[in-house]
Structures are given as C-alpha cells and as structure tokens.
SENU-380806 format. One record per residue: residue in three letters; x, y, z of N, C-alpha, C in turn. Coordinates in pm, whole numbers. Example, Ala and Ser with C-alpha at 12.3 -4.5 7.8 and 13.67 -1.06 7.14 Angstrom:
PT  fifi     n_X     n_Y     n_Z    ca_X    ca_Y    ca_Z     c_X     c_Y     c_Z
PT   ALA    1319    -569     780    1230    -450     780    1320    -330     780
PT   SER    1285    -225     708    1367    -106     714    1290       3     787
***
This chain:
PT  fifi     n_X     n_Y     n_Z    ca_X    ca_Y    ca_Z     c_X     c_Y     c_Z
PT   UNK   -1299   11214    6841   -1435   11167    6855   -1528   11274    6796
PT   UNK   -1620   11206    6734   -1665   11317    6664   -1817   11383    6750
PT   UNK   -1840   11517    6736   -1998   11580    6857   -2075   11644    6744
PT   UNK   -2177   11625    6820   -2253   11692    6769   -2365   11801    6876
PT   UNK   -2438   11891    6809   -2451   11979    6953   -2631   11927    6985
PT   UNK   -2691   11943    7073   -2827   11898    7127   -2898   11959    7024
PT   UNK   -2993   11918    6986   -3090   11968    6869   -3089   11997    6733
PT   UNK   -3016   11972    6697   -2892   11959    6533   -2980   11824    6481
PT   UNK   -2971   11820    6389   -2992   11732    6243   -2879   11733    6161
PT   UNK   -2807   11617    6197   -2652   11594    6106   -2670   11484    6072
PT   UNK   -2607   11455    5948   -2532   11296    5872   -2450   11244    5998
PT   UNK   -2378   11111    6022   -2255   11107    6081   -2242   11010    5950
PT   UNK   -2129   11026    5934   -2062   10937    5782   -1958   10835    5851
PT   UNK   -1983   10729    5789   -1899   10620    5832   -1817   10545    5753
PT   UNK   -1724   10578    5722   -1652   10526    5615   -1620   10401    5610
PT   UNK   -1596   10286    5530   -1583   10133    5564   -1486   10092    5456
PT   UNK   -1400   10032    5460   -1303    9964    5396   -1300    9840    5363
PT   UNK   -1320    9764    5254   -1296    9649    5253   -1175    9561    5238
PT   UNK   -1096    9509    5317    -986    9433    5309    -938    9338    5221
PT   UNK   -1074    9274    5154   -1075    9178    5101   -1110    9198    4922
PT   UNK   -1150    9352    4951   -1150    9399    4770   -1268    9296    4742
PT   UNK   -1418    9270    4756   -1480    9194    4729   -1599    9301    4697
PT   UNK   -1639    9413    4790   -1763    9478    4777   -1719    9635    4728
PT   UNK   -1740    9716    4677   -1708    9827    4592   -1793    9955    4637
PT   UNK   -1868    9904    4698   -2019    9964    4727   -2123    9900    4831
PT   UNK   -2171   10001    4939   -2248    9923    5012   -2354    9889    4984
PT   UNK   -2412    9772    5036   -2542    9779    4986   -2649    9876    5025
PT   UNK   -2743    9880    4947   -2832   10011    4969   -2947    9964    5090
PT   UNK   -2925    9889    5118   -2977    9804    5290   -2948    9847    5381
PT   UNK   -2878    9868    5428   -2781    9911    5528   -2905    9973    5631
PT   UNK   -2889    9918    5760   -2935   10019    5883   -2814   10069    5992
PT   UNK   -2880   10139    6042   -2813   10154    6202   -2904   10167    6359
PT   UNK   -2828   10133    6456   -2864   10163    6578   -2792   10266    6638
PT   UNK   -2888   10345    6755   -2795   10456    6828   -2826   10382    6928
PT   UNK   -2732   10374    7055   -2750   10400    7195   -2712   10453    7271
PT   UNK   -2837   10543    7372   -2796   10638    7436   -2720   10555    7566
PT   UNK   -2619   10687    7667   -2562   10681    7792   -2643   10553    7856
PT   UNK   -2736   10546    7850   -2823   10437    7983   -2843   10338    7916
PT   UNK   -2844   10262    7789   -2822   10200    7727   -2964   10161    7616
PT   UNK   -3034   10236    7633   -3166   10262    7611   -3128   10318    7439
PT   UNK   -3237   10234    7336   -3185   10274    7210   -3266   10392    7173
PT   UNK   -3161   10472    7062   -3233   10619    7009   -3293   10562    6896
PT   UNK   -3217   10488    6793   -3212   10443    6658   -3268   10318    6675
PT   UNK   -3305   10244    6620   -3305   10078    6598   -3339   10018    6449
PT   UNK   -3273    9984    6406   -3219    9954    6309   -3349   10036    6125
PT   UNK   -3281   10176    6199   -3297   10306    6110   -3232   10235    5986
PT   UNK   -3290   10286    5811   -3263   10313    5728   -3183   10384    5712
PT   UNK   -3022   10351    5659   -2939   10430    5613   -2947   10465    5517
PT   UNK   -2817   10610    5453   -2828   10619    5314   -2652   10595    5244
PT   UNK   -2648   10558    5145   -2445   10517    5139   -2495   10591    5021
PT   UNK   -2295   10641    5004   -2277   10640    4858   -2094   10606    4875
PT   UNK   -2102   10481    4784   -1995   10413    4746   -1976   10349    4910
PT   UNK   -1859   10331    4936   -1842   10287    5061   -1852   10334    5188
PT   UNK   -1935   10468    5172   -1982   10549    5312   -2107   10536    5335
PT   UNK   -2133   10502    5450   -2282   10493    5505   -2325   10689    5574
PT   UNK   -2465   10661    5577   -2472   10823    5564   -2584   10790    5713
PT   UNK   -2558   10814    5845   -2632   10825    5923   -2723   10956    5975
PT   UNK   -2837   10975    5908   -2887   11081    5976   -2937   11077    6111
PT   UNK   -2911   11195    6219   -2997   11180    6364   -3030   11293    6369
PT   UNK   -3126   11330    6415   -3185   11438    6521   -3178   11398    6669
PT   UNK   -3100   11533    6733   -3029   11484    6838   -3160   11590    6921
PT   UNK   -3279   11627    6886   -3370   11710    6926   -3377   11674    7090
PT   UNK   -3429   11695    7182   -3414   11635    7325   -3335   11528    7375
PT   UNK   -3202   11531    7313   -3103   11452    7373   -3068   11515    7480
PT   UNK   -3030   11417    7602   -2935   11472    7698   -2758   11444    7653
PT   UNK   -2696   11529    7711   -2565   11547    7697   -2538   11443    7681
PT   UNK   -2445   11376    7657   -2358   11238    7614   -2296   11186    7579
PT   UNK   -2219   11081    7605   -2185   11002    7506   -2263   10849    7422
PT   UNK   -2299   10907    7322   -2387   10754    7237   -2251   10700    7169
PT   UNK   -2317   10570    7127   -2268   10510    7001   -2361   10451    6910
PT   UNK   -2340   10460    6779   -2355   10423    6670   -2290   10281    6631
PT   UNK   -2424   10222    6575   -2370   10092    6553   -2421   10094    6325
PT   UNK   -2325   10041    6273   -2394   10011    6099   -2368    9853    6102
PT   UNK   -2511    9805    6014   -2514    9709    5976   -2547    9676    5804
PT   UNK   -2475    9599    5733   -2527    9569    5628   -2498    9451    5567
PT   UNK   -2591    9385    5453   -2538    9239    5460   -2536    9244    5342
PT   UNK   -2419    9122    5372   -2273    9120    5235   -2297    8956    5281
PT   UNK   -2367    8876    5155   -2356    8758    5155   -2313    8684    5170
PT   UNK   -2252    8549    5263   -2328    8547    5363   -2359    8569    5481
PT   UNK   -2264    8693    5510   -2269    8772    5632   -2376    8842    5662
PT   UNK   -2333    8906    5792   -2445    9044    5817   -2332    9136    5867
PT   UNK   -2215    9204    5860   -2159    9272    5932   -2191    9402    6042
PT   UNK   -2177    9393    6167   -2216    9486    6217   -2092    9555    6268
PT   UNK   -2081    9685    6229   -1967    9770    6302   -1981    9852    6389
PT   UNK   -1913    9866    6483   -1929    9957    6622   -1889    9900    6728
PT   UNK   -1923    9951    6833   -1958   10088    6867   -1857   10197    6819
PT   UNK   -1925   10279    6739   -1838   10371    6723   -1873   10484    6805
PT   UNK   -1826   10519    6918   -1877   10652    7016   -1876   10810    6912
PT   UNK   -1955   10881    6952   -1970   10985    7016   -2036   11093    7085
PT   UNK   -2035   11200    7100   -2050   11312    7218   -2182   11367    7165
PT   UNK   -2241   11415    7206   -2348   11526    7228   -2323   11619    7327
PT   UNK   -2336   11730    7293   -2312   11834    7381   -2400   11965    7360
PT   UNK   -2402   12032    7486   -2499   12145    7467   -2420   12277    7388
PT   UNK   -2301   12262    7303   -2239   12376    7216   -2197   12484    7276
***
C-alpha cells in the first residue's frame, strides 16, 4: 500500500491497463476523487495529469489527519465513463 507522510505534495501514479488493446493513451480528461477516513471528500473530481497510460494524481496532504484514504480515477473512453478504485492508501505522520 502505498503512504505518504502529512504535509508532502506527491504525484500518486496509477497505472491502467487496457485488456481490450482499444485505448493507447488516456484521455487528457481524466479526474479524480480522494476520500478521507470519515468518508468526507478531500478531492472531487480534481484535474488529473497522464502520460501514456498513467494517470498522475497530485495531493497535498497539508492538514491531513493520519489515515487511511482512497483514491478514486475517472476517465471517459466512449461510451463509457470508467471509474477505478478504491484504491487505498496511508497517510502517516513519518
């Protein structure tokens, strides 16, 4: 699971696979959601950044409490909307 420490400014990278060999590249659309422990959102449907098939989530975890969040990516691949997640993880005071 991947952490990050309280007050940090990190990417979390999300790598995505397509099964179906149809998309090569995400679209440059793409958002995400965070939600914290209480279920209360950090993110809501934030501007991502990709390159090729990785989505690039930036957070500032600035006054987070300890935790566990998850991360949710969304992007739409015609005529879908795929949303992936929860992908957990940690915050911690380092």
């Amino acid at each position: 699971m991947e952490r990050l420490t309280v007050g940090t400014v990190e990417y979390m990278r999300v790598h995505v696979e397509d099964r179906s060999q149809q998309i090569s590249e995400l679209p440059a659309s793409l958002t995400y959601d965070v939600k914290a422990p209480d279920d209360t959102f950090k993110y809501n449907a934030q501007a991502g950044n990709r390159i090729g098939m990785t989505a690039y989530c930036l957070l500032d975890t600035t006054g987070w409490a300890v935790g566990q969040y998850r991360l949710y990516v969304r992007f739409p691949v015609s005529p879908e909307l795929p949303l992936l997640g929860p992908l957990p993880f940690l915050v911690d005071d380092g």
